[in-house]
KEFI-924497 format. One record per residue (C-alpha): residue number from 0; x, y, z; residue in one letter. Coordinates in Angstrom, 3 decimals, padded with zeros to 6 digits. Each point is the difference from the previous one (the first is absolute). Layout:
NUM,X,Y,Z,a
...
//
This chain:
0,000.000,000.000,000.000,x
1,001.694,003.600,-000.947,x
2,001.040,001.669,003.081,x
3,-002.147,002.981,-000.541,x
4,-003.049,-002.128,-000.625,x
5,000.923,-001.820,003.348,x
6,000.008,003.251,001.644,x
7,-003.221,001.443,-001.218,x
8,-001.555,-002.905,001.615,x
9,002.027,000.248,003.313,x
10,-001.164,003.845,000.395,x
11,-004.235,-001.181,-000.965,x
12,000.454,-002.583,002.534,x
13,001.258,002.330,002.305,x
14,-002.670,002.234,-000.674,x
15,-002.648,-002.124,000.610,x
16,001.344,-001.449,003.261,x
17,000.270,004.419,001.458,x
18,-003.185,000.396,-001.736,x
19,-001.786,-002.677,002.335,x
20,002.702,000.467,002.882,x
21,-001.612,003.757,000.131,x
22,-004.105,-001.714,-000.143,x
23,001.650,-002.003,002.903,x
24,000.790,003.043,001.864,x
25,-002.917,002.391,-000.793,x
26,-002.327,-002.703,001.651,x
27,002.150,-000.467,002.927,x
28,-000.121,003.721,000.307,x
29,-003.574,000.566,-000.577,x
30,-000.017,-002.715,002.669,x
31,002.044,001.332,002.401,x
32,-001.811,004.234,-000.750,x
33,-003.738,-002.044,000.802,x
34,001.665,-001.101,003.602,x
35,001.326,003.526,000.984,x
36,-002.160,002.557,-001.413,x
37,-003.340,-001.717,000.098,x
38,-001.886,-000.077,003.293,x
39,-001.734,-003.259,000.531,x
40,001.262,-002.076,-003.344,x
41,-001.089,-002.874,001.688,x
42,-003.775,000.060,000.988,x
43,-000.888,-002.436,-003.070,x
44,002.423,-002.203,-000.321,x
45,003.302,-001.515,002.789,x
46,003.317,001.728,-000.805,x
47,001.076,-003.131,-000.590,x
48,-002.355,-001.004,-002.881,x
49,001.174,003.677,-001.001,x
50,003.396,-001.095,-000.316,x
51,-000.733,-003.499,-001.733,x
52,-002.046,001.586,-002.093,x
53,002.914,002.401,-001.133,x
54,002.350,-003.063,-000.538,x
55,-002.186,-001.551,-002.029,x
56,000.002,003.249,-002.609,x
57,003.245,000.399,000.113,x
58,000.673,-004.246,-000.389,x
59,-002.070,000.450,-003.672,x
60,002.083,002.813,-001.106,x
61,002.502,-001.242,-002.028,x
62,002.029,000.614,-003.772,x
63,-003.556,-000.653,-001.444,x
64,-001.722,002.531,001.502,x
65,-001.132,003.484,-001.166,x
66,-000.402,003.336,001.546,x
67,-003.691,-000.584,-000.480,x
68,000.169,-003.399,002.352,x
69,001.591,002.083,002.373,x
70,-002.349,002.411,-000.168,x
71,-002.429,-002.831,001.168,x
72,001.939,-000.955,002.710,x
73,000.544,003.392,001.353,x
74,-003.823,000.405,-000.005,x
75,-000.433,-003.291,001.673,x
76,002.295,000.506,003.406,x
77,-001.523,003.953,000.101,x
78,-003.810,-001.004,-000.256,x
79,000.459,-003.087,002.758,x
80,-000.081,002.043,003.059,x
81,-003.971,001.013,-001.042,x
82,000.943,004.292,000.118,x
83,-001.953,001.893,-002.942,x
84,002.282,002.565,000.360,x
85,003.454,-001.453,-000.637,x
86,000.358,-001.230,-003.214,x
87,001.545,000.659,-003.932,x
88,-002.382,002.939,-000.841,x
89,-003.294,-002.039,-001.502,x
90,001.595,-002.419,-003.091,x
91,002.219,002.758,-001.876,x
92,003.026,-001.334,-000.277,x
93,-001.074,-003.499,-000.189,x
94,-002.355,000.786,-003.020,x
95,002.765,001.773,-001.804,x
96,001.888,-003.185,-000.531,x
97,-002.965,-001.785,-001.844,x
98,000.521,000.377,-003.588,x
99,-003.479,000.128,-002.118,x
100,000.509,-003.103,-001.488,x
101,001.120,-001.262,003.630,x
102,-003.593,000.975,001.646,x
103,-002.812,-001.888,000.882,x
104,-002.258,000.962,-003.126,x
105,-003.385,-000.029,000.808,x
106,-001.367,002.606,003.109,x
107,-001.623,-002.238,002.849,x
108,-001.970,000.785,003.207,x
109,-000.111,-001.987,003.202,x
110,-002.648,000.378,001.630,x
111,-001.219,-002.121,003.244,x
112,003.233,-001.573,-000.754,x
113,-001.138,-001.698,-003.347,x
114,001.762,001.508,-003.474,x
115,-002.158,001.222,-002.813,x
116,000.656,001.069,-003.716,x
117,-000.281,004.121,000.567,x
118,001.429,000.673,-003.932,x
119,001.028,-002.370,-002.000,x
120,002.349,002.281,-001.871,x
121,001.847,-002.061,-003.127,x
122,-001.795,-002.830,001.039,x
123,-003.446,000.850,-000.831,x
124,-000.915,-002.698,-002.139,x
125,000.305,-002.555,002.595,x
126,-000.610,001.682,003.145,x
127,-002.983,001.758,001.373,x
128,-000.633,002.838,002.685,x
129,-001.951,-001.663,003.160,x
130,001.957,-003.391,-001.067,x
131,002.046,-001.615,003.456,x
132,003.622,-001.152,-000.242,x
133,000.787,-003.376,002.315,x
134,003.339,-000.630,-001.512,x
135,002.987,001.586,-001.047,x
136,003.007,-001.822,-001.582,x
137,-001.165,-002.657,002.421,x
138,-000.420,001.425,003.289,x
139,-003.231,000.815,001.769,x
140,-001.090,003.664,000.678,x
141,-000.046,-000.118,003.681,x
142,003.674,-001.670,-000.351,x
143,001.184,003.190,-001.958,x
144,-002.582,002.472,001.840,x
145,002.067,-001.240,003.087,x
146,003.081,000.688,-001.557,x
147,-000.965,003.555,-000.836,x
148,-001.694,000.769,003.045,x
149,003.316,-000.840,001.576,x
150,002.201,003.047,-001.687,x
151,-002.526,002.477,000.758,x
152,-000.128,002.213,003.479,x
153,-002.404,000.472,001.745,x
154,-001.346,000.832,004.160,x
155,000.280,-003.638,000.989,x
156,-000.212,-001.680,-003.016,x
157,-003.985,001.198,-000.462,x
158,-000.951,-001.939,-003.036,x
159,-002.721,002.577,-001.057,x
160,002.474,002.607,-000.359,x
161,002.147,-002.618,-001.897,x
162,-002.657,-001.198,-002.393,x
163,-000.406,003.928,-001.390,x
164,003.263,000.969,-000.190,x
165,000.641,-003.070,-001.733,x
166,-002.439,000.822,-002.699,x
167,001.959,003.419,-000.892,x
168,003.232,-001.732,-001.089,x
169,-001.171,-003.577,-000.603,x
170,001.426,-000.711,-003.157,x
171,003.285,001.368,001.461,x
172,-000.561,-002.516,003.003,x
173,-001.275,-002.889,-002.104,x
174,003.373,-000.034,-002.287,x
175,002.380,000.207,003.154,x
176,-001.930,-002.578,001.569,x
177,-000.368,-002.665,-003.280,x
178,003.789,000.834,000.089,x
179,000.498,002.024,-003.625,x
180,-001.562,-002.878,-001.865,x
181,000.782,-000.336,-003.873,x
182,-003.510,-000.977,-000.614,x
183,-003.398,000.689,002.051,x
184,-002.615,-003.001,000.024,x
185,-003.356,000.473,001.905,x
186,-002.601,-002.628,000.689,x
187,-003.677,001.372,000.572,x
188,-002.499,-001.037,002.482,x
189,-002.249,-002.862,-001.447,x
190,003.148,-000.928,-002.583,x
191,003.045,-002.241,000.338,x
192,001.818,001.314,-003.153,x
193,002.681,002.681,000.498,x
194,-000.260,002.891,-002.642,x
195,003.169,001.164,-000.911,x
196,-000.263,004.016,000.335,x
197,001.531,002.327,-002.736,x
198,002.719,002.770,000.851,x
199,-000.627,003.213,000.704,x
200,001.302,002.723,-002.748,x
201,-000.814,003.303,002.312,x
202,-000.797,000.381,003.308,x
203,-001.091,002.888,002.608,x
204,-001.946,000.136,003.239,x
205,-003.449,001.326,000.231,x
206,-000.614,002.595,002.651,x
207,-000.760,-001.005,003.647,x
208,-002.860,002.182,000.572,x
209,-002.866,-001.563,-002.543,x
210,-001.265,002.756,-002.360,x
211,-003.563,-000.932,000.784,x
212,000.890,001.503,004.029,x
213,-002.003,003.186,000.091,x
214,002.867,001.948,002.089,x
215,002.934,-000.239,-002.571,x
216,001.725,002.836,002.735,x
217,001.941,-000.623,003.332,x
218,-003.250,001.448,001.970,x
219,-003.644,000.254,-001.210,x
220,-003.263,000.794,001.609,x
221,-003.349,-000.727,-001.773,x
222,-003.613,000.558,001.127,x
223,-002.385,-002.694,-000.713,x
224,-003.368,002.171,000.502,x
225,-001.987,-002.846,-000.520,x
226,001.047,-001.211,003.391,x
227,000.607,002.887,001.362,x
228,003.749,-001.110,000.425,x
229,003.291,001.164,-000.426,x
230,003.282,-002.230,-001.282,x
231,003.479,000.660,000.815,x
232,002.776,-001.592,-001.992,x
233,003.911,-000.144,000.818,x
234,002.369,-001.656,-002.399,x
235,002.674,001.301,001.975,x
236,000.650,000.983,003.567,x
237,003.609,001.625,-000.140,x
238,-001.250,003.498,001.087,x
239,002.734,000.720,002.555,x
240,-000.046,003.765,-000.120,x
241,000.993,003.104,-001.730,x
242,-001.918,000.020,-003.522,x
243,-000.818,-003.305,000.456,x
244,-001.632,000.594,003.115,x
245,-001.730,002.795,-001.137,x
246,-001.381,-002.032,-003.072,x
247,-001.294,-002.571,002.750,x
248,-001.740,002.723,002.212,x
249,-001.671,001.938,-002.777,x
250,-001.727,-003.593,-001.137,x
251,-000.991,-000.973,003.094,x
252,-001.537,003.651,000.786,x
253,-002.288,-000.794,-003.057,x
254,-001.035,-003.001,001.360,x
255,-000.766,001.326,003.557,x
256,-001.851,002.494,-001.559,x
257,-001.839,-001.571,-002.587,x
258,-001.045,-002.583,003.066,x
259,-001.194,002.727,002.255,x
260,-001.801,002.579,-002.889,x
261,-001.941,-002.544,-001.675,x
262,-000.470,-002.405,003.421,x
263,000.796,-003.000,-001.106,x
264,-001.016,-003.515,001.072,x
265,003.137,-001.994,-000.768,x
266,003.858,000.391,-000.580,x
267,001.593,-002.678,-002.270,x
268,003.914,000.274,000.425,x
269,002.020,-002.008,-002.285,x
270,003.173,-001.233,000.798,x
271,000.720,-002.796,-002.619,x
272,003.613,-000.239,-001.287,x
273,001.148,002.607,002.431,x
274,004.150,-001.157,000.499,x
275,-000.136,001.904,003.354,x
276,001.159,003.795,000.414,x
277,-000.855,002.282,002.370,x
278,-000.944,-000.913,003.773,x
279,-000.843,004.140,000.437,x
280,-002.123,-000.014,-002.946,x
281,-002.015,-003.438,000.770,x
282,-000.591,001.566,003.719,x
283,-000.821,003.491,-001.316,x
284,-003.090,-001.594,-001.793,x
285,-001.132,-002.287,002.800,x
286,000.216,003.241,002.460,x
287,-002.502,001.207,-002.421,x
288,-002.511,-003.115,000.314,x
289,000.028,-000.687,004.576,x
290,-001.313,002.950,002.436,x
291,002.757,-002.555,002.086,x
292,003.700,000.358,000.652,x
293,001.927,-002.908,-000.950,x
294,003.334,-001.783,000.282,x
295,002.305,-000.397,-002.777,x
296,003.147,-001.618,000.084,x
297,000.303,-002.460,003.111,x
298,003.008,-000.143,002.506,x
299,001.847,-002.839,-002.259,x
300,000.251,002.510,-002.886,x
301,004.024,001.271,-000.843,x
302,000.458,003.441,002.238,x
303,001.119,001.235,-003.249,x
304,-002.935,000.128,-001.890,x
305,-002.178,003.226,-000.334,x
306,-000.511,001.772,003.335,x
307,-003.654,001.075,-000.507,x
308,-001.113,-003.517,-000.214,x
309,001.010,-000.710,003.203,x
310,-002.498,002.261,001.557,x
311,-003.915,-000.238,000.328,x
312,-001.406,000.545,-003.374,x
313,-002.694,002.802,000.341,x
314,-003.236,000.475,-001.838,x
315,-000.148,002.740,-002.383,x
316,-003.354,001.877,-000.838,x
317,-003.235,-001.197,000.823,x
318,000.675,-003.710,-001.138,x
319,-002.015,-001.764,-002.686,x
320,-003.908,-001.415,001.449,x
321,-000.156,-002.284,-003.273,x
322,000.923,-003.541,-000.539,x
323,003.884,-000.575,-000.878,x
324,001.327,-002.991,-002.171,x
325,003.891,-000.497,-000.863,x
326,000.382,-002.390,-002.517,x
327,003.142,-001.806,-000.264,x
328,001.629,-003.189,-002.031,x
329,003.353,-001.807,000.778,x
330,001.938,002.183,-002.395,x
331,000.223,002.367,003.174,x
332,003.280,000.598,002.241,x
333,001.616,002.006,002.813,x
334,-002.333,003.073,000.763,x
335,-003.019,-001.179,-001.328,x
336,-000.771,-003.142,001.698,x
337,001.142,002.460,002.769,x
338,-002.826,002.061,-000.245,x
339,-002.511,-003.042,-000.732,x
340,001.120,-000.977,003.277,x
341,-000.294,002.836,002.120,x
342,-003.619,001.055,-001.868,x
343,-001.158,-003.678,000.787,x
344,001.625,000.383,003.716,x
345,-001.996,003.362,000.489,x
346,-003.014,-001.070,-001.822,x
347,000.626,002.971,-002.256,x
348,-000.777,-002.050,-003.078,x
349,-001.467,-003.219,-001.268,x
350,002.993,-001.663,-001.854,x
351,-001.617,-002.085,-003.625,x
352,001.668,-001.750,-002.686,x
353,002.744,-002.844,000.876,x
354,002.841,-000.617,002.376,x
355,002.582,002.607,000.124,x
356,003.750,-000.630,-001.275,x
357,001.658,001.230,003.997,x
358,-001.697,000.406,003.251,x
359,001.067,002.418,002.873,x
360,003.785,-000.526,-000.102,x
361,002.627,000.344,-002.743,x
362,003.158,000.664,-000.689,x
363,000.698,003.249,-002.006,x
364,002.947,002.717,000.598,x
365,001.936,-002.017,-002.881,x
366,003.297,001.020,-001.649,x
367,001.513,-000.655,-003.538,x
368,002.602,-002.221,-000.435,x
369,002.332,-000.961,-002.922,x
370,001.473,-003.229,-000.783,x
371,003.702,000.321,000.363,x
372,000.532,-002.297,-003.442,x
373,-002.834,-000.634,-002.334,x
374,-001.130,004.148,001.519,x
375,-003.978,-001.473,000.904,x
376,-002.061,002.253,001.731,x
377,-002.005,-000.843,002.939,x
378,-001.713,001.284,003.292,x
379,-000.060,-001.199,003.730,x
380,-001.929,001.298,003.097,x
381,001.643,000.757,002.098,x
382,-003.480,001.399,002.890,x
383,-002.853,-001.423,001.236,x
384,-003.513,002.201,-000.486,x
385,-002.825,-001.557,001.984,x
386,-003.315,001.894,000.495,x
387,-002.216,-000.389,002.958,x
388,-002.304,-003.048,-000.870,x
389,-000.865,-002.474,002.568,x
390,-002.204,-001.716,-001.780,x
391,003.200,-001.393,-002.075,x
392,002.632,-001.914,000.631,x
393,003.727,001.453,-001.418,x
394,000.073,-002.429,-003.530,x
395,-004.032,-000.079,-000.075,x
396,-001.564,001.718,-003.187,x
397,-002.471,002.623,000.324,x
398,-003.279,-002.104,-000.754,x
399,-003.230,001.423,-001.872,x
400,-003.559,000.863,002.399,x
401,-001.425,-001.391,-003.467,x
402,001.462,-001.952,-002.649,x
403,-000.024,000.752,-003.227,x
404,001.927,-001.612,-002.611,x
405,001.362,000.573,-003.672,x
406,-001.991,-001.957,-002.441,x
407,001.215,-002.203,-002.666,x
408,-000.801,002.580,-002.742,x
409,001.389,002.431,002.243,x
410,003.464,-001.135,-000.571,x
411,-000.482,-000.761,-003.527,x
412,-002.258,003.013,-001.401,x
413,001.760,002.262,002.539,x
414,-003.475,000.918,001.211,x
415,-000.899,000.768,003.560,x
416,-003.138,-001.583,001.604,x
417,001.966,000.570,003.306,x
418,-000.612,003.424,000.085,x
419,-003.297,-000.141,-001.235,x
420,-001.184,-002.567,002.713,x
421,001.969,002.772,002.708,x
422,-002.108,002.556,-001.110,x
423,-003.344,-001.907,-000.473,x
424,000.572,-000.981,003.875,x
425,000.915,003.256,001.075,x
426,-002.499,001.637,-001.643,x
427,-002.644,-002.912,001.778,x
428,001.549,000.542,003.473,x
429,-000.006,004.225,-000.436,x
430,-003.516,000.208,-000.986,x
431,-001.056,-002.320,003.241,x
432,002.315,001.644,002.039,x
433,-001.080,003.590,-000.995,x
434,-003.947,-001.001,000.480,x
435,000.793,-001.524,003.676,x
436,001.652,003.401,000.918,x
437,-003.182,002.185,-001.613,x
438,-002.467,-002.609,001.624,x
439,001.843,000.397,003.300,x
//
């Protein structure tokens, strides 16, 4: 062999072995970050099964893999110890290692942990919308649902919150997990022949927030005269002052108002999708809604966190007389199960839809991180907020007063029967409430 050829293969060798010498080393770093700056890293899981599971990532590393398995494996040892709020920001830089051809190419939807045909893109002819997937390349949904479930954080592992965040990246999270397959087969429900599904040509995400939601704005307030109701919606809660503050008191001053001038019966709040934000905000518009101080943050919360909140939270104005609904869903973390749980606590509000994706204590006050040699970012807690709830225990969710539950065609048509069940019961319970108080 020339000498020069003999060297070229010397220095790829060598590069390979730093290459997964350095995945080696991030992992035993991101290890070793989770056990200093996080404060409870092990209320899910033993440190112990924390550190076999780490060895185990770092045993299937080897000249083989790619930057995209250890992408996986990263998100694997970060999502084990159940924290929504230390992760790899959502599925960025996982997603940006899928090449289009790569991708899992139709769009699916779990829903009640079963996998349906959403749009069939290039695949058309042979697959239908509403059609349920069993298989794929052999294994069983709830084997690769597991598998999925697995790399994504969350308060204690709360499957709800899971199951819709799962459905904003899942063909990211379906190609990881079938392992960057050359070929996609699928068997349908009521078939035992795979169909072998075509490659994708093109490829981009459709937005989050379904173009059929009425409030296409961070904050909305509608009146359904009909009723005699009012409807608040928040996409966001990250109002933490200044302009943004501002924005947040102006909007909430209609509402008030609105409530009080035209007397409503009923006060539908929706909180769906709300990624947590602002504990000042959330109590700002329950002081609007009790003629009763409350408690906010309980003694277990981090001194550190916003002074005001450890105080009594007064009431502001006259208070609302109406009936008050929150409705919530398990894409909901950090401040807003917060405030489901202190307006259920109170009896400020009537809490509808499904289970929540946190409960009364998380884990927030996170800071960035780099990767010293593949340069991933990533974000550990590093304080514990916990608001006063008795009624819950620290890794409990924040359950619903009434259940109310995404349909089928919800998920698929993007519609929203959840909502329109919310305000068909609210508007029920206002008008009885509102004739007891004139008959009384």
């Amino acid at each position: 062999m020339p000498v020069l050829a003999a060297q070229s293969q010397e220095q790829a060798a060598s590069a390979v072995s730093e290459r997964v010498a350095g995945y080696h080393a991030d992992l035993r770093e991101l290890s070793a970050r989770i056990k200093t700056e996080h404060p409870r890293p092990f209320r899910t899981l033993t440190e112990a099964a924390f550190d076999a599971l780490v060895d185990e990532e770092i045993a299937g590393l080897n000249e083989a893999s790619t930057r995209a398995d250890f992408l996986w494996a990263m998100t694997h040892v970060i999502a084990s110890i159940g924290c929504g709020h230390s992760q790899m920001p959502y599925f960025g830089q996982q997603d940006s290692e899928i090449a289009v051809e790569d991708r899992f190419p139709i769009d699916v939807k779990f829903h009640d942990g079963r996998l349906y045909v959403y749009r069939p893109k290039n695949n058309l002819e042979a697959l239908s919308p509403g059609q349920e997937i069993v298989l794929i390349n052999g294994q069983s949904v709830s084997q690769i649902r597991n598998t999925i479930f697995s790399r994504i954080p969350a308060d204690a592992h709360l499957p709800t919150s899971k199951e819709l965040m799962a459905n904003v990246w899942l063909t990211s999270y379906l190609t990881y997990a079938l392992g960057f397959p050359e070929t996609y087969e699928v068997v349908m429900r009521g078939s035992t022949d795979p169909i072998t599904l075509t490659p994708l040509s093109e490829w981009e995400f459709e937005p989050i927030l379904s173009p059929k939601d009425p409030c296409q704005e961070e904050l909305c307030y509608e009146r359904d005269e009909e009723r005699n109701l009012g409807i608040a919606t928040l996409h966001r809660l990250d109002f933490y002052g200044g302009e943004r503050g501002n924005q947040f008191v102006a909007w909430w001053a209609e509402v008030m108002d609105d409530l009080q001038t035209n007397q409503r019966d009923g006060l539908l709040i929706d909180m769906r999708g709300v990624l947590g934000g602002s504990g000042n905000a959330g109590s700002y518009m329950l002081r609007h809604l009790t003629s009763e101080g409350f408690a906010y943050y309980s003694e277990n919360s981090d001194p550190g966190g916003r002074e005001s909140l450890f105080l009594e939270q007064q009431p502001i104005g006259d208070g609302f007389d109406g009936e008050v609904f929150i409705l919530m869903d398990g894409l909901t973390y950090s401040a807003a199960p917060h405030i489901f749980a202190i307006a259920q606590a109170n009896g400020i509000a009537t809490l509808v839809g499904t289970q929540a994706g946190g409960g009364k204590s998380t884990n927030d006050g996170k800071v960035p991180f780099t990767s010293t040699h593949e340069g991933v970012e990533y974000l550990v807690s590093r304080m514990i907020f916990e608001v006063d709830a008795p009624q819950l225990g620290p890794t409990e969710p924040v359950q619903p007063d009434i259940t109310l539950a995404y349909s089928l065609e919800d998920t698929l048509e993007r519609t929203d029967s959840m909502r329109e069940r919310a305000v068909e019961l609210l508007g029920l319970r206002a008008s009885q409430r509102a004739a007891q108080r004139k008959a009384n």
